[in-house]
LUMPA-662574 format. One record per residue (C-alpha): x negated, y, z; residue number from 1; residue in one letter. Coordinates in Angstrom, 2 decimals. Layout:
N
R       px       py       pz    n  res
R        X        Y        Z  NUM    A
...
This chain:
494
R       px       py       pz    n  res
R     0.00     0.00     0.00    1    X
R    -1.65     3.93    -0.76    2    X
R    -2.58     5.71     1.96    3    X
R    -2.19     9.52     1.98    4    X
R    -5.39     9.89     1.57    5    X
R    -5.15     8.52    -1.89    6    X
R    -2.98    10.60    -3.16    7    X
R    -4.67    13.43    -2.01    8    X
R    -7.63    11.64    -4.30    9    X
R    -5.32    11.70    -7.26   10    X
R    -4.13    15.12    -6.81   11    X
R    -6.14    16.43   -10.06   12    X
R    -4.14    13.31   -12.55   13    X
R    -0.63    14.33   -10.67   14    X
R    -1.37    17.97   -11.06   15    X
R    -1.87    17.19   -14.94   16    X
R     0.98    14.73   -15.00   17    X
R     3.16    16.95   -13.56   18    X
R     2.32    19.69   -16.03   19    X
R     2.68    17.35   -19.21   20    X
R     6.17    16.93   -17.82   21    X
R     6.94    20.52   -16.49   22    X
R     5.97    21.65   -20.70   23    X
R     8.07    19.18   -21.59   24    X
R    10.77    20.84   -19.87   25    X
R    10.43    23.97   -20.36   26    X
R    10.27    23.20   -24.62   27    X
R    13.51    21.91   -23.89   28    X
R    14.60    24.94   -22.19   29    X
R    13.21    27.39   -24.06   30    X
R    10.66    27.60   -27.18   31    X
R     8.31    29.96   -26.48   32    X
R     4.49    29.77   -27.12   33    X
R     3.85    32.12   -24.86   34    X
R     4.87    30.50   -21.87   35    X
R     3.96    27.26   -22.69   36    X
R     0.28    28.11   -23.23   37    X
R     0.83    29.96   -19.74   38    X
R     1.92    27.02   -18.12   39    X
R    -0.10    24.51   -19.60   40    X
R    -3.34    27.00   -18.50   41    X
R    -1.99    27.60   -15.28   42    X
R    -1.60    23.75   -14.72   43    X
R    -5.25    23.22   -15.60   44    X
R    -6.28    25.67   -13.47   45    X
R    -4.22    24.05   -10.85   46    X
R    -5.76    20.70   -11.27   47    X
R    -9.31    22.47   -11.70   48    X
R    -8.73    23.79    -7.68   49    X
R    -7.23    20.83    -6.31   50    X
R   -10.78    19.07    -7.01   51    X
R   -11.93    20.62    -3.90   52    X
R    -9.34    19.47    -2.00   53    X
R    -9.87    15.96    -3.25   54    X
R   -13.49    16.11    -2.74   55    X
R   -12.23    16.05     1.52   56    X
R   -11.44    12.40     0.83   57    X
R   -14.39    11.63    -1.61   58    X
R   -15.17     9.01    -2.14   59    X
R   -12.11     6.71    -2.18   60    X
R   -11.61     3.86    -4.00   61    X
R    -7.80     4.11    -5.27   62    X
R    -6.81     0.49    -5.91   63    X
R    -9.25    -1.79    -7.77   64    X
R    -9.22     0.74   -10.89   65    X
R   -10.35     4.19    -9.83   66    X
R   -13.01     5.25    -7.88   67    X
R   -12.89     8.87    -6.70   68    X
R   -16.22    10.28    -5.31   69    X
R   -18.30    13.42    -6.54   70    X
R   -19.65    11.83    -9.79   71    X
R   -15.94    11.43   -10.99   72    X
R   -14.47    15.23    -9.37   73    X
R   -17.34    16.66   -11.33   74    X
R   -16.80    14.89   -14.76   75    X
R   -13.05    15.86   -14.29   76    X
R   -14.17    19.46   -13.22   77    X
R   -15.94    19.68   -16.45   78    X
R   -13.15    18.16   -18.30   79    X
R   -10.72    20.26   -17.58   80    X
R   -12.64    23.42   -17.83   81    X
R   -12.73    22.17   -21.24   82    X
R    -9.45    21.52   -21.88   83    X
R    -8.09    25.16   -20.50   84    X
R   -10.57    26.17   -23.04   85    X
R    -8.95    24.22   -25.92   86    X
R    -5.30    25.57   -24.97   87    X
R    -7.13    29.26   -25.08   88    X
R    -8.57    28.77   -28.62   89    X
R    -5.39    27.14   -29.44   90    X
R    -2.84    29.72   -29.14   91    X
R    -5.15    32.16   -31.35   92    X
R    -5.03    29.41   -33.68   93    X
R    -1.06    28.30   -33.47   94    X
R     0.20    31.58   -33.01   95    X
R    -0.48    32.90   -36.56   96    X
R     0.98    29.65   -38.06   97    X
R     4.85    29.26   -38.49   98    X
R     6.54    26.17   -37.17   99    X
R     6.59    24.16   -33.84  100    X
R     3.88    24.51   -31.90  101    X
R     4.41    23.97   -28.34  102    X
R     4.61    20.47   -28.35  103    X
R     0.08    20.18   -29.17  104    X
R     0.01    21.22   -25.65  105    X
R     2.16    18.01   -24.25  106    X
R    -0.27    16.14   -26.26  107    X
R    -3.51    18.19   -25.02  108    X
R    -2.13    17.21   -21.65  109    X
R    -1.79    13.35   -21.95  110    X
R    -5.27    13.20   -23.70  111    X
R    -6.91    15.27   -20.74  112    X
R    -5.14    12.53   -18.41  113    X
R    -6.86     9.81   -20.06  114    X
R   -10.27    11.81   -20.30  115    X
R    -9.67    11.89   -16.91  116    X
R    -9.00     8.45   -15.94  117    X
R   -11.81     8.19   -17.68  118    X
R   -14.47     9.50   -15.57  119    X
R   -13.08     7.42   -12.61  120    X
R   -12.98     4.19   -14.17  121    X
R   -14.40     1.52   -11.87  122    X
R   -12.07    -1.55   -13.77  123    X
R   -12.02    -2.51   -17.47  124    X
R    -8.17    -2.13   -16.77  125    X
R    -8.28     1.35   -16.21  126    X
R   -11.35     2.03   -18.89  127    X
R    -8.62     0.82   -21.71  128    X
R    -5.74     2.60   -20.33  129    X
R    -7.34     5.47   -20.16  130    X
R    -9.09     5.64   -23.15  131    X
R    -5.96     4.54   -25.27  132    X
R    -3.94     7.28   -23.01  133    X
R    -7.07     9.83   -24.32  134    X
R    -6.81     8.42   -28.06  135    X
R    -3.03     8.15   -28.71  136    X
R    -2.07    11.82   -28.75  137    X
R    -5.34    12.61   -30.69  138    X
R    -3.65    10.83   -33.75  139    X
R    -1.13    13.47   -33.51  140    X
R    -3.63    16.45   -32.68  141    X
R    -5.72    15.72   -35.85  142    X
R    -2.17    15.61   -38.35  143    X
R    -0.74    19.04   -36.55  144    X
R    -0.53    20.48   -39.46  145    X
R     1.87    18.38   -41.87  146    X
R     2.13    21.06   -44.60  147    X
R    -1.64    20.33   -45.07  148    X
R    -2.91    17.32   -46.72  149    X
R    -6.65    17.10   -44.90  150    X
R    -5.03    17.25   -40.91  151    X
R    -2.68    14.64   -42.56  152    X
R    -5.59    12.40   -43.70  153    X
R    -7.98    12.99   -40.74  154    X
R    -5.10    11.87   -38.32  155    X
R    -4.99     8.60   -40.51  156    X
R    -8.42     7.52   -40.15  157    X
R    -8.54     8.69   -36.53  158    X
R    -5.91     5.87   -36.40  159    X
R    -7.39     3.51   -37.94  160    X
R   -11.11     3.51   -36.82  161    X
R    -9.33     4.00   -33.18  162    X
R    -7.74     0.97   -33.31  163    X
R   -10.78    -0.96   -34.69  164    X
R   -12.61     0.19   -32.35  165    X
R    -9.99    -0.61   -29.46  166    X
R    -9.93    -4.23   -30.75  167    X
R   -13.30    -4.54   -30.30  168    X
R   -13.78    -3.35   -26.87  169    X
R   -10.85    -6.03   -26.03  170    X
R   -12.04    -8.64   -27.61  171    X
R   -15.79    -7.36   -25.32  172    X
R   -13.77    -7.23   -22.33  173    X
R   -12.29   -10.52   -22.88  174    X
R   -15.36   -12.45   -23.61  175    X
R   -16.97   -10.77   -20.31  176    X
R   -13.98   -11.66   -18.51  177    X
R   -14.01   -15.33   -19.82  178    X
R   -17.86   -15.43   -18.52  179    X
R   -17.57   -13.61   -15.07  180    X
R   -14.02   -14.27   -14.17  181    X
R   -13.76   -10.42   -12.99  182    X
R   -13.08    -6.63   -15.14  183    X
R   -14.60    -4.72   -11.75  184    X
R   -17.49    -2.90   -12.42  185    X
R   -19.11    -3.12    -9.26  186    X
R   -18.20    -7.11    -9.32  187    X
R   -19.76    -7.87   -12.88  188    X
R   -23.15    -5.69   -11.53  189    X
R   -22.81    -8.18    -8.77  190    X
R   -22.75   -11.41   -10.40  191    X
R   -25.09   -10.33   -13.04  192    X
R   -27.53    -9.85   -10.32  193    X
R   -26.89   -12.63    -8.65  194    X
R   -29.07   -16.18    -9.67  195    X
R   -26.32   -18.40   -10.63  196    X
R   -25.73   -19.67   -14.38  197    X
R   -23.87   -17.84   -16.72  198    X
R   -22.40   -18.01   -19.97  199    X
R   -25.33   -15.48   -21.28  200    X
R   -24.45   -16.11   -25.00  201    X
R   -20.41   -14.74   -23.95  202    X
R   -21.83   -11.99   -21.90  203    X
R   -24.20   -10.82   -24.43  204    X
R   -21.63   -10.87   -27.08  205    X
R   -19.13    -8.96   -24.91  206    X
R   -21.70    -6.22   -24.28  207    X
R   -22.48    -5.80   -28.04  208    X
R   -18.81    -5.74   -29.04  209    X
R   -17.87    -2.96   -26.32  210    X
R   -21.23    -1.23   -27.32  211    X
R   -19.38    -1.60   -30.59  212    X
R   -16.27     0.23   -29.81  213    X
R   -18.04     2.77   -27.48  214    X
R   -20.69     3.36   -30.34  215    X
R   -17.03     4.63   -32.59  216    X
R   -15.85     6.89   -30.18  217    X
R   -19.06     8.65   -29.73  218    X
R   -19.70     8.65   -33.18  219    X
R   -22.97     7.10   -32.84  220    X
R   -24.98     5.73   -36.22  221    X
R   -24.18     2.97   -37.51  222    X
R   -20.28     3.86   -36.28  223    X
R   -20.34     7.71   -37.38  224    X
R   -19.04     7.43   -40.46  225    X
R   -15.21     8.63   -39.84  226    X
R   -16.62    12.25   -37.65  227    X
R   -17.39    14.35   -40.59  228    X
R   -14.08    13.79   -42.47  229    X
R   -12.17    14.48   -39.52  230    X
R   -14.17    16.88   -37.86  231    X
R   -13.25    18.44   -41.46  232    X
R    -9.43    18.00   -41.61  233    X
R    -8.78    18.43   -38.16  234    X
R    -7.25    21.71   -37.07  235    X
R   -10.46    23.33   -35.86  236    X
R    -9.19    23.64   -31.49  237    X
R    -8.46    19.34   -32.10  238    X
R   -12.28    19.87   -33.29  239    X
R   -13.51    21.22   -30.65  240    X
R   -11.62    18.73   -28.27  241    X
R   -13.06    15.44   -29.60  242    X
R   -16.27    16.60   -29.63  243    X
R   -16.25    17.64   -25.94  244    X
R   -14.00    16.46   -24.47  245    X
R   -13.73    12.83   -25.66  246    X
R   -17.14    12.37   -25.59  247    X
R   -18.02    13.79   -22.13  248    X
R   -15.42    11.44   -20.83  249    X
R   -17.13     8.54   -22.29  250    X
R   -20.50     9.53   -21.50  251    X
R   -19.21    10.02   -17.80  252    X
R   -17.76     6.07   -17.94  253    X
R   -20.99     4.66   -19.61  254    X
R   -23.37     7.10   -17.17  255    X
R   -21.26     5.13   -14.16  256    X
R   -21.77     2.02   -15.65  257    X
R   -25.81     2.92   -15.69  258    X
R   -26.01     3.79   -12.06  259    X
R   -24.51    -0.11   -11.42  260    X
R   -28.12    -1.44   -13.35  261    X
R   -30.03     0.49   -10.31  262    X
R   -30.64    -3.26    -8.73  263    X
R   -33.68    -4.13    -9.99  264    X
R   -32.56    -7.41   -10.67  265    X
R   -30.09    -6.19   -13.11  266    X
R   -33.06    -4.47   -14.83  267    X
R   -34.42    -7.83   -15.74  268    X
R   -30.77    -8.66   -16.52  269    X
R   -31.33    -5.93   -18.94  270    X
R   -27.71    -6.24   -19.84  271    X
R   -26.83    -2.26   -19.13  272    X
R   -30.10    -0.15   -20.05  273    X
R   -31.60     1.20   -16.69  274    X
R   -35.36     0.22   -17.72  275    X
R   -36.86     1.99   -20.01  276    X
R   -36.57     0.76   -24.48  277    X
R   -40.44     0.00   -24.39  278    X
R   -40.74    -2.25   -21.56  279    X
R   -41.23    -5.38   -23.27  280    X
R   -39.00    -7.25   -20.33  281    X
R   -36.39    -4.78   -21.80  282    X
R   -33.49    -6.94   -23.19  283    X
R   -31.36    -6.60   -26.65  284    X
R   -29.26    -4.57   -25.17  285    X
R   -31.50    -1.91   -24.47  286    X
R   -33.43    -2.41   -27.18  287    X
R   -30.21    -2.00   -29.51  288    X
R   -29.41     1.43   -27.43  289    X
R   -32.75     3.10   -28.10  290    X
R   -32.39     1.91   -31.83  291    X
R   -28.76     3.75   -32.31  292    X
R   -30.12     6.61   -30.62  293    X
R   -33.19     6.68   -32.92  294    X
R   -31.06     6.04   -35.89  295    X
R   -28.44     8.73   -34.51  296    X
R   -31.20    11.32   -33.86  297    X
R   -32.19    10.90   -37.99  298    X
R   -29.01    10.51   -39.26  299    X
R   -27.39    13.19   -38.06  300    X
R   -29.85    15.88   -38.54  301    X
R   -31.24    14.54   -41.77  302    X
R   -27.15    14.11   -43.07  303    X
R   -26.42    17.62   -41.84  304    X
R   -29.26    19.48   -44.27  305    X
R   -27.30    18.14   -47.55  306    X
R   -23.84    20.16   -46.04  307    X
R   -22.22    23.12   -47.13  308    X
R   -19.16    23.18   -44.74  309    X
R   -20.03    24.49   -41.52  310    X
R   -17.41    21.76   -39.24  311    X
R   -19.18    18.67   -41.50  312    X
R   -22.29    20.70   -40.35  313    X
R   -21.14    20.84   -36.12  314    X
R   -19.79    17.29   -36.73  315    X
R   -23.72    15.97   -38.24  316    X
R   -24.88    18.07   -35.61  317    X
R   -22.82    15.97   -33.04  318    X
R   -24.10    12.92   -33.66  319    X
R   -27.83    14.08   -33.37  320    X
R   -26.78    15.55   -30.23  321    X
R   -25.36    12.45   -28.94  322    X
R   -28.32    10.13   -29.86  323    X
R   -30.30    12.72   -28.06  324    X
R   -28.56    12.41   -24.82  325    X
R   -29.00     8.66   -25.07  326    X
R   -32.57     9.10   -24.98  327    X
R   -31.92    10.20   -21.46  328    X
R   -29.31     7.92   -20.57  329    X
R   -32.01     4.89   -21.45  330    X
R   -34.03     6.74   -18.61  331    X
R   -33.74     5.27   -14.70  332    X
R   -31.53     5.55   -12.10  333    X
R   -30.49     9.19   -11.04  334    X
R   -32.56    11.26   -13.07  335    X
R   -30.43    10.21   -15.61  336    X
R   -27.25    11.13   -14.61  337    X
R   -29.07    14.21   -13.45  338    X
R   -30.31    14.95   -17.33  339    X
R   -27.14    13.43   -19.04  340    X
R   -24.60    15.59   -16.83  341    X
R   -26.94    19.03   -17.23  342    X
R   -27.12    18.35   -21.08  343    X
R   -23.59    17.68   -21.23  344    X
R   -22.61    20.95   -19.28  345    X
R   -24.46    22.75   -21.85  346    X
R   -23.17    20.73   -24.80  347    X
R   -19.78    21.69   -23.31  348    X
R   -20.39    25.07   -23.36  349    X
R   -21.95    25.69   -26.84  350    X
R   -19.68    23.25   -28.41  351    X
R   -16.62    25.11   -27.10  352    X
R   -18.46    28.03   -27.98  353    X
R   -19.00    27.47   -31.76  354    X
R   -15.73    25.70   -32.29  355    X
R   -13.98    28.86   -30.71  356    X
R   -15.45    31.37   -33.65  357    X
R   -14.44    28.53   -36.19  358    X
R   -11.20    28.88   -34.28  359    X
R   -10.50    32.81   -33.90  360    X
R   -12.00    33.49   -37.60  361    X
R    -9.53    30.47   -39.42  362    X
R    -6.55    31.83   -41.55  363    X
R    -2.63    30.62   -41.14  364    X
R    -3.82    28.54   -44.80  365    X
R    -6.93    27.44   -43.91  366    X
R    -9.79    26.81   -41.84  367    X
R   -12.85    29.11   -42.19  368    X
R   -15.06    26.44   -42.54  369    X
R   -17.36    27.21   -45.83  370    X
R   -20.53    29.15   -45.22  371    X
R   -19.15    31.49   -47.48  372    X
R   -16.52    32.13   -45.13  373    X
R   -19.61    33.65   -42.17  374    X
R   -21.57    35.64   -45.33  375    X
R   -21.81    39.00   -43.63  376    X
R   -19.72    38.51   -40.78  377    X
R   -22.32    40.63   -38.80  378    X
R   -20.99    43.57   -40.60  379    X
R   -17.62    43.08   -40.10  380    X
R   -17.53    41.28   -37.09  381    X
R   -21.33    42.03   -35.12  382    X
R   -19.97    40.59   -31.55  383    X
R   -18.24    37.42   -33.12  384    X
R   -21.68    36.83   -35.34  385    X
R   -23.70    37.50   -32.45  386    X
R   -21.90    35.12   -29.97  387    X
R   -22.61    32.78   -32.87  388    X
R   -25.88    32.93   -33.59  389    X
R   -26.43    32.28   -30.17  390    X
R   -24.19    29.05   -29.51  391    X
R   -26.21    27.90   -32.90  392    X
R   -29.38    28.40   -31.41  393    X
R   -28.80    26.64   -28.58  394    X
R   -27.97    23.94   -30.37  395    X
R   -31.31    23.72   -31.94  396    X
R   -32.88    24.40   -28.54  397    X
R   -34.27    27.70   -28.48  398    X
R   -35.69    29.43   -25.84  399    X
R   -33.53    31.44   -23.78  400    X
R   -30.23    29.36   -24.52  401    X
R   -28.86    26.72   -22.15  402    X
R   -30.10    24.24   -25.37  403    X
R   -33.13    24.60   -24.46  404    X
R   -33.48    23.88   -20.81  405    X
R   -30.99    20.87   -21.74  406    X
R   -33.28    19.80   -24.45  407    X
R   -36.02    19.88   -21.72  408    X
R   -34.69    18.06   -19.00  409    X
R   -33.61    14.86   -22.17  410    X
R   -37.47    15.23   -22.94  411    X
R   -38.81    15.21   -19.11  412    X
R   -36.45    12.14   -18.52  413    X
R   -37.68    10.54   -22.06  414    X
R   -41.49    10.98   -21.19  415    X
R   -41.02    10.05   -17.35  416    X
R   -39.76     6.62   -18.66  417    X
R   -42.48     6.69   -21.16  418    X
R   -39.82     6.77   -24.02  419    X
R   -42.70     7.98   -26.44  420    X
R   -41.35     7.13   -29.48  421    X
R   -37.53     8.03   -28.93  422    X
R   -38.90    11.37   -27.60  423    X
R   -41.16    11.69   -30.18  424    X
R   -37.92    11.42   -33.01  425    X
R   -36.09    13.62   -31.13  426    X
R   -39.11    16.53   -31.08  427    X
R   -39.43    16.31   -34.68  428    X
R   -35.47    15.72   -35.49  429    X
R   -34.77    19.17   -33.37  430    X
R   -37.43    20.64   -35.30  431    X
R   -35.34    19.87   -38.44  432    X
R   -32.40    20.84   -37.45  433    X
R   -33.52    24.27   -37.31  434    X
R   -33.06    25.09   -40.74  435    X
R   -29.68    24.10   -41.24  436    X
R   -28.54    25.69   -38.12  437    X
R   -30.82    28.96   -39.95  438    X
R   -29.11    28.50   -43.12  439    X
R   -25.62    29.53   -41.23  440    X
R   -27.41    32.72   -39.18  441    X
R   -28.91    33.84   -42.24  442    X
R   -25.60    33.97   -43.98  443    X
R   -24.18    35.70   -40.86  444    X
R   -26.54    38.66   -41.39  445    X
R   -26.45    38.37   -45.29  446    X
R   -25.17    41.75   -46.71  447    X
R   -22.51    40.75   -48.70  448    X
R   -18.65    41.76   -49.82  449    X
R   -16.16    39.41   -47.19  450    X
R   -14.40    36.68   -49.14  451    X
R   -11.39    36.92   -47.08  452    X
R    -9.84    39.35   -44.90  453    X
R   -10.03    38.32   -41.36  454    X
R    -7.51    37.28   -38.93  455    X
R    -6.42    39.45   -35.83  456    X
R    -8.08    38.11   -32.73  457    X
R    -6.45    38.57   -29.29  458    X
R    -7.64    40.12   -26.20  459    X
R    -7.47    36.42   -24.89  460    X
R    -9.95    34.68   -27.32  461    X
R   -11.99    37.62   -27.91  462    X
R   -12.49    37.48   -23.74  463    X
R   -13.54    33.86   -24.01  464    X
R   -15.87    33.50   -26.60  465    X
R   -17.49    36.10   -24.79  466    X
R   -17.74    34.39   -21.36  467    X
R   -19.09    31.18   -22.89  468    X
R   -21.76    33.40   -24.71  469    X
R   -22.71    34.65   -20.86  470    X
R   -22.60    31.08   -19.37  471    X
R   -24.79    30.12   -22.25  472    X
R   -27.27    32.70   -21.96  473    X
R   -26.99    32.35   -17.44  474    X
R   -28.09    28.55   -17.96  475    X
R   -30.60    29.62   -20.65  476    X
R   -32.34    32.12   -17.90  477    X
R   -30.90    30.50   -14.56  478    X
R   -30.14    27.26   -14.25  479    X
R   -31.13    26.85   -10.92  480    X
R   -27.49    26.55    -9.27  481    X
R   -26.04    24.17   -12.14  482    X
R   -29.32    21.86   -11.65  483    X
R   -28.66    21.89    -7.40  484    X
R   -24.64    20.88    -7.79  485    X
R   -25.51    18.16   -10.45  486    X
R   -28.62    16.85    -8.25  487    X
R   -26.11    16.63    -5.13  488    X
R   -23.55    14.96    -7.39  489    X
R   -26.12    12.41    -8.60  490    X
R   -27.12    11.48    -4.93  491    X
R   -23.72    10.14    -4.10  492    X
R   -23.09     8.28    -7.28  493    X
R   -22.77     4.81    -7.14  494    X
């Protein structure tokens, strides 16, 4: 039976429940964008302050599915900040375009739910439901837009790589399950460091299959191939959702999943990575984690050169990103959630940031997604081209931008678990990706005619974009306070 105490661990997901069902409501009531991006904000924000109030009872292990403690408030912290964001963007976007639009935000809301459940996933139960609770409105966020035929098409293969990739983290789960007898977490790192005989053969094959399925939501090479096209078609706020979002929640489930392989036996086990890719006691599955992050790290950037689309561009980008945050996550123990978290914060935050210009300068027809689109903007636009010519160069690392001290800690935690040749790629592959992040600046400052009048921007969006451009450039100078909270969330994780 649930205590009180666990419901005052759960307040966050009822907050956000609660909300999904309050804008339900009130669409029935009344249909007014207005208020529904008020209320949907104002649950977020609700659900973003009841953290600390959960964090009285942290950490609590609610049933056998979810474990709330700091790691999990902190990933849901993040999450939601995130999410807010989205609905921000989102009404700039929606609100020049004719048609229903309150019901995204019902849909915004489930997804953060599962995103949420997420991050306190301690059962393969709850891993599923919540990632099929995160997934299921998505197919509807990417087709939003039914008068247009690329939302329409990027929904469709959101479906059906989601549902590949859902059968085979079952059919994982399953063949772990069949093995080990259990879907807890903390039970599989148990057995698995125990000495009794296994089924190795089924539990090897279930690892590679849910590597499989993870590998397609993060868009990792050899699964990337469906993120450009809908990173494309998408509506450009659904954009900036999967990328952040979706991944951070993932990232926070595998990261948890990591901190289980801290028993040294399990590192001989070598069936989560905790040891580091060169160790020759390192087993396949490691080995097969550094080589999608290698393969990831070249892809991407190499891919992202040939583009002409700036979203195919951020989307290329993404997957370079993500291959180089497994480069820390194939580092030991704590540091690595320490590195993966930090880099994540900051991948939040420039992410959101470059999305939201895509967002504020799109037109009711169409996205402004061509390079074309950002030729001159400086002259029309100097604070919008500014903001993004920062979040860009952050994204390459540059000094000065949170990018950099992210790209930092990945290569501290690379070299400290003597990752030289991952952290070698991922020198040279940042290196690279300077010029294509160059090739957008240097249009931005190009002196040229504008190709399209530009949209109205609100007081709103305009006042966001511009506090993501400070929180970039604060954890580009100081980062000092982020790096303390994520240290003291990374000493209670387990």
């Amino acid at each position: 039976m649930m205590q009180p105490a666990d419901f005052t661990a759960l307040l966050p997901f009822l907050i956000i429940t609660a909300t999904s069902v309050a804008v339900m409501l009130l669409i029935a009531v009344v249909r007014s964008h207005r208020w529904t991006v008020g209320l949907t904000t104002l649950g977020l924000t609700a659900a973003f302050f009841s953290l600390f109030i959960s964090l009285r009872v942290a950490p609590r292990q609610v049933t056998p599915l979810l474990l709330v403690d700091r790691y999990a408030l902190f990933y849901i912290g993040l999450i939601v900040a995130g999410a807010a964001a989205v609905a921000l963007f989102s009404y700039d976007y929606f609100e020049k375009k004719e048609g229903r639009r309150e019901e995204f935000y019902v849909l915004l809301l489930v997804a953060t739910l599962g995103a949420a459940v997420l991050a306190s996933s301690s059962h393969f139960a709850s891993f599923f439901l919540g990632l099929e609770t995160l997934s299921i409105p998505l197919f509807a966020m990417n087709a939003y837009l039914p008068d247009r035929k690329r939302p329409l098409e990027a929904g469709i293969k959101y479906l059906i790589l989601a549902a590949v990739s859902s059968a085979f983290l079952l059919f994982g789960m399953a063949l772990i399950y069949a093995a080990l007898g259990t879907m807890s977490f903390r039970r599989i790192a148990s057995l698995l460091a125990g000495d009794q005989p296994m089924e190795t053969i089924l539990i090897l094959s279930g690892a590679v299959l849910i590597l499989t399925g993870v590998g397609f939501k993060l868009s990792l090479v050899p699964f990337h191939l469906w993120t450009p096209d809908v990173y494309e078609g998408a509506p450009a706020p659904v954009t900036a959702f999967i990328a952040t979002v979706s991944k951070g929640a993932m990232f926070a489930l595998l990261l948890r999943a990591q901190v289980a392989a801290v028993n040294p036996t399990l590192q001989t086990a070598a069936l989560i990575p905790s040891a580091a890719a060169g160790d020759p006691a390192a087993g396949p599955i490691v080995f097969l984690i550094a080589l999608i992050a290698a393969a990831s790290m070249i892809a991407g950037n190499f891919l992202a050169l040939l583009q002409s689309n700036v979203k195919r561009i951020l989307a290329y980008s993404s997957i370079a990103q993500m291959g180089y945050i497994l480069v820390a996550f194939l580092a030991a123990g704590r540091f690595a959630v320490e590195t993966v978290t930090f880099y994540l914060v900051t991948y939040f935050v420039t992410t959101l940031g470059a999305f939201g210009v895509v967002t504020l300068l799109s037109h009711p027809d169409r996205e402004a997604d061509q390079i074309d689109d950002y030729r001159g903007l400086f002259w029309r636009r100097p604070l919008l081209a500014g903001i993004f010519t920062a979040m860009l160069l952050s994204l390459a690392g540059l000094p000065l931008t949170a990018g950099f001290v992210g790209k930092f800690y990945l290569v501290a935690a690379g070299a400290a678990s003597a990752l030289w040749t991952l952290v070698f790629i991922l020198v040279i592959t940042s290196g690279i990706s300077v010029f294509y992040y160059l090739r957008v600046i240097v249009a931005l400052f190009a002196n040229a005619e504008p190709a399209a009048p530009i949209a109205s921007i609100s007081f709103l969006g305009r006042g966001l974009i511009i506090v993501l451009a400070g929180l970039l450039i604060w954890l580009g100078t100081y980062p000092t306070p982020l790096i303390r909270i994520v240290q003291a969330m990374a000493a209670g994780v387990g």
